[in-house]
C-alpha positions in Angstrom: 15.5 5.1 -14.7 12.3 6.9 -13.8 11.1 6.1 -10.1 7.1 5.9 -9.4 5.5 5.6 -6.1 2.0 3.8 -5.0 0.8 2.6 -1.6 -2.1 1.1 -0.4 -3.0 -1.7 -3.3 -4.9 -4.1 -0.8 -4.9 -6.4 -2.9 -6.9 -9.8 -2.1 -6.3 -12.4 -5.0 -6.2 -15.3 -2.7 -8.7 -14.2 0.2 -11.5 -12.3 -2.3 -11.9 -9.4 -0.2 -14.4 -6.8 -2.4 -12.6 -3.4 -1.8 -15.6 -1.3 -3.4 -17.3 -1.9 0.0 -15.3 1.0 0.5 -16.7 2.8 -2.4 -17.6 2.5 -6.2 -14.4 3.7 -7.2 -12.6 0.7 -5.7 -14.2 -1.6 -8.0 -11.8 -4.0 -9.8 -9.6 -1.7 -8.6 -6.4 -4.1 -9.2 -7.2 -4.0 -12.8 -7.2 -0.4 -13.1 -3.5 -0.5 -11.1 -2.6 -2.8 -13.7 -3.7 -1.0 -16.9 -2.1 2.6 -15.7 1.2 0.8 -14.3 1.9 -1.0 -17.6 1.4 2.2 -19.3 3.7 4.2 -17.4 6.2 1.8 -16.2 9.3 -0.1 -17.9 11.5 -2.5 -16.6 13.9 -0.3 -16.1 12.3 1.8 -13.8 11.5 1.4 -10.1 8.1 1.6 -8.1 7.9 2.4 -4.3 4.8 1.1 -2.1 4.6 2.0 1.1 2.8 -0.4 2.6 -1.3 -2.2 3.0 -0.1 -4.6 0.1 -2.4 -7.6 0.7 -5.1 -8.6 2.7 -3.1 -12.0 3.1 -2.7 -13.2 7.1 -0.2 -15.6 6.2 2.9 -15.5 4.0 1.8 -18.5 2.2 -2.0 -16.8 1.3 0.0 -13.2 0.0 1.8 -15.2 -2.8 -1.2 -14.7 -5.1 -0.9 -11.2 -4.5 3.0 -11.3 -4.8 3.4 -13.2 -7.8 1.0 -11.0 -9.4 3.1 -7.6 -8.3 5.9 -9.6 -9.3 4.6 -9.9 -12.8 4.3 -6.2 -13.2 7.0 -4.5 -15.0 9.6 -2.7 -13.3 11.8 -3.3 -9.8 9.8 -2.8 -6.9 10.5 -1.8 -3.2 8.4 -2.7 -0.5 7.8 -1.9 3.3 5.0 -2.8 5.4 1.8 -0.9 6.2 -0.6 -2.0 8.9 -2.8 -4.3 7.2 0.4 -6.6 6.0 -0.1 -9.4 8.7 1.4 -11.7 6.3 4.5 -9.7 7.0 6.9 -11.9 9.0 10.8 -12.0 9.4 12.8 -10.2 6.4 14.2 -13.5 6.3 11.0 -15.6 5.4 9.8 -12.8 2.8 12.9 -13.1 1.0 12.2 -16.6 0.4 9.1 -16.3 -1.4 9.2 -12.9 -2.8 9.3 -12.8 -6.8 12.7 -11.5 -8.7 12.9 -8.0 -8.4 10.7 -7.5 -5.3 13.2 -5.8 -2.6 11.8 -5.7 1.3 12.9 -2.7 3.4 12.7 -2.9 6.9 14.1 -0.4 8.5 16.9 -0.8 6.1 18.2 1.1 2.6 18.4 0.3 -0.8 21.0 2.2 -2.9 18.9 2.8 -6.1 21.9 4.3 -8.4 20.0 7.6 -9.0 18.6 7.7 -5.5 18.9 6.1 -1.7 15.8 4.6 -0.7 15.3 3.4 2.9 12.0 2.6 4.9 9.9 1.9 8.1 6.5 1.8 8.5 5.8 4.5 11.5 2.5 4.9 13.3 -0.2 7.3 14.5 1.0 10.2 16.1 0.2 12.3 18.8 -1.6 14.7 16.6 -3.8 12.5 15.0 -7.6 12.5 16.8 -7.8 8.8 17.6 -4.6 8.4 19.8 -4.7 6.9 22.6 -1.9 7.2 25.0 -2.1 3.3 26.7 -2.3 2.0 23.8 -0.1 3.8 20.9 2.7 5.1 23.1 4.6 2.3 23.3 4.3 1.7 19.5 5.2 5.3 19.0 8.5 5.5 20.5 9.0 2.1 18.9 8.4 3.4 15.1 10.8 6.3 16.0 13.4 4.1 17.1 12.8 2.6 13.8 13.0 5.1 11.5 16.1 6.5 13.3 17.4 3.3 12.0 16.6 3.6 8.6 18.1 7.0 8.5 21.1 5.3 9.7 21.3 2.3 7.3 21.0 5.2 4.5 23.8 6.9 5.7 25.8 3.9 6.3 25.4 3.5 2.3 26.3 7.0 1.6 24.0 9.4 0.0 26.9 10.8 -1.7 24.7 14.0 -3.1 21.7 11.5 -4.2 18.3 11.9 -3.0 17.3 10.2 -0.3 13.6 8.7 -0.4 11.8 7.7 2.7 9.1 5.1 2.7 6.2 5.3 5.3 3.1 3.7 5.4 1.9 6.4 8.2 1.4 9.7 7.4 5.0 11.9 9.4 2.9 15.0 8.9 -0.9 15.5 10.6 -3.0 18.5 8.2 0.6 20.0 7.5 2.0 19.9 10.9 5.1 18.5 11.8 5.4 15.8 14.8 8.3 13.6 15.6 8.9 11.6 13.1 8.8 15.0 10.5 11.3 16.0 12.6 13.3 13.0 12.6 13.3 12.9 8.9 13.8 16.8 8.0 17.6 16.2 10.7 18.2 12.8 8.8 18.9 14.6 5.3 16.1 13.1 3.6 14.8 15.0 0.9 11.3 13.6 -0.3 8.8 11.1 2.0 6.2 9.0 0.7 3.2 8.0 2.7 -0.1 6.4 2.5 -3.0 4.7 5.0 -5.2 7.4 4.5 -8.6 6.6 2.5 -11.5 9.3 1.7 -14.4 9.5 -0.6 -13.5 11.0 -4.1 -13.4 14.9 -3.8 -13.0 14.5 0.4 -9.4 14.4 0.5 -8.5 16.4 3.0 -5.7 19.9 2.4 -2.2 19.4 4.1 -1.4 16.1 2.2 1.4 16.8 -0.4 3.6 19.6 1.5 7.0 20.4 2.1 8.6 21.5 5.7 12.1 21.8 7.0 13.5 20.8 3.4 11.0 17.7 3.1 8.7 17.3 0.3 6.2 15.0 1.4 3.7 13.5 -1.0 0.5 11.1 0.1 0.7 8.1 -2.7 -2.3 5.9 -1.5 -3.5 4.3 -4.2 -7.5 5.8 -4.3 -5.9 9.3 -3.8 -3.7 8.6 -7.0 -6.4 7.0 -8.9 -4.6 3.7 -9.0 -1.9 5.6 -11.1 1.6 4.8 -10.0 3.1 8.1 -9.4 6.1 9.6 -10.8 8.4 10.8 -8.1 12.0 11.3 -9.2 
C-alpha cells in the first residue's frame, strides 16, 4: 500500500464556484486532480487531504463533491480545513460519506503500514495577520486539539510505524517552529502534512517542505502539487 497526500481541492460541484478567479492555472482544476490521481493511485492505496475540500455550506450541498471523491480510486482520509463549513458533527458526516471516505477529527486511524491522526490547527502567532482578540482563543483551542490527536495515536499504538499528522494549517511559519511544531516534534510524530497556503505559480515562498526536531513537514496544497496527489510513504 502506497500512501499519497493532497489538500486543498476546493471543489464546487454543487455550488459552481470558478476557482481560476484565483488564477489560470486553477482552471478545471478538478479534472486535472482527476486525470493525475487515476494515474498514480490504486485501490489499494490510501490518499490524505488535509482539509478546504468543498465549497459546500451544508452537508447536504458537499455530497456532489463527496460522491465524486468517493468515486476516485483508493481509501481516503479526511480532516477539515477552514473553508469546510459543511463540516458538522463526525456523527452526521459518517452518515453520508461514501465507502472508504474516513473522517479524522482529532482522532487516529491505524493504516497497517502507518498511524494516521488529524486536527485542523490555526494561524499562529508567527504568521503576519494574527490578531490577538480574535485568534487567541482559537489558538489554544487547536492545541488542545492536536494534543488530542497525538493522544488517540498513542492510545492505538504506533508500535514502530510512522505516525502521520494531518493539518490543514501550516505548524511551521518560513521554517520556524511555534507551538504546535513543538507539540508534534514531543508527540513522536514523524512526518506532518499541511496545506491553506495559495501563491501564484513560481511565488511559492522557501521554508515549506522542511524538517525540525525529527519532523519532516511537507506543504501538499493542491496548486503547490500541481493537482498531483503526492506520494508520501
Amino acid at each position: 500500500m502506497k500512501i499519497f497526500a493532497i489538500g486543498d481541492l476546493h471543489l464546487s460541484h454543487a455550488s459552481g464556484k470558478p476557482m481560476d478567479i484565483f488564477g489560470d492555472h486553477w482552471k478545471d482544476h478538478h479534472q486535472l486532480i482527476e486525470k493525475n490521481w487515476k494515474e498514480l493511485v490504486t485501490e489499494n492505496d490510501l490518499v490524505l487531504l488535509p482539509g478546504d475540500l468543498s465549497w459546500a455550506m451544508k452537508l447536504d450541498e458537499a455530497a456532489p463533491d463527496l460522491n465524486w471523491l468517493g468515486e476516485l480510486p483508493g481509501r481516503k482520509i479526511i480532516t477539515k480545513g477552514n473553508h469546510d463549513y459543511w463540516w458538522s458533527s463526525l456523527s452526521q458526516i459518517l452518515k453520508v460519506l461514501p465507502p472508504g471516505i474516513i473522517p479524522l477529527q482529532h482522532t487516529a486511524f491505524d493504516a497497517v503500514t502507518a498511524v494516521v491522526t488529524g486536527t485542523r490547527g490555526w494561524i499562529s502567532p508567527l504568521f503576519e495577520e494574527y490578531d490577538v482578540e480574535k485568534d487567541e482563543k482559537i489558538y489554544r483551542r487547536e492545541l488542545h486539539r492536536l494534543g488530542l490527536a497525538l493522544e488517540s495515536a498513542a492510545e492505538i499504538g504506533i508500535g514502530g510505524k510512522p505516525l502521520i499528522v494531518m493539518m490543514h494549517y501550516p505548524p511551521v511559519v518560513s521554517g520556524k517552529t511555534t507551538e504546535f511544531s513543538q507539540m508534534l516534534s514531543e508527540g513522536g510524530a514523524d512526518i506532518c502534512i499541511y496545506g491553506h497556503i495559495h501563491c501564484s505559480p513560481g511565488q511559492w515562498p522557501r521554508g515549506l517542505d522542511v524538517e525540525i526536531d525529527g519532523v519532516k513537514y511537507m506543504n501538499v496544497s493542491a496548486d503547490y502539487l500541481n493537482f498531483r496527489p503526492m506520494r508520501i510513504i
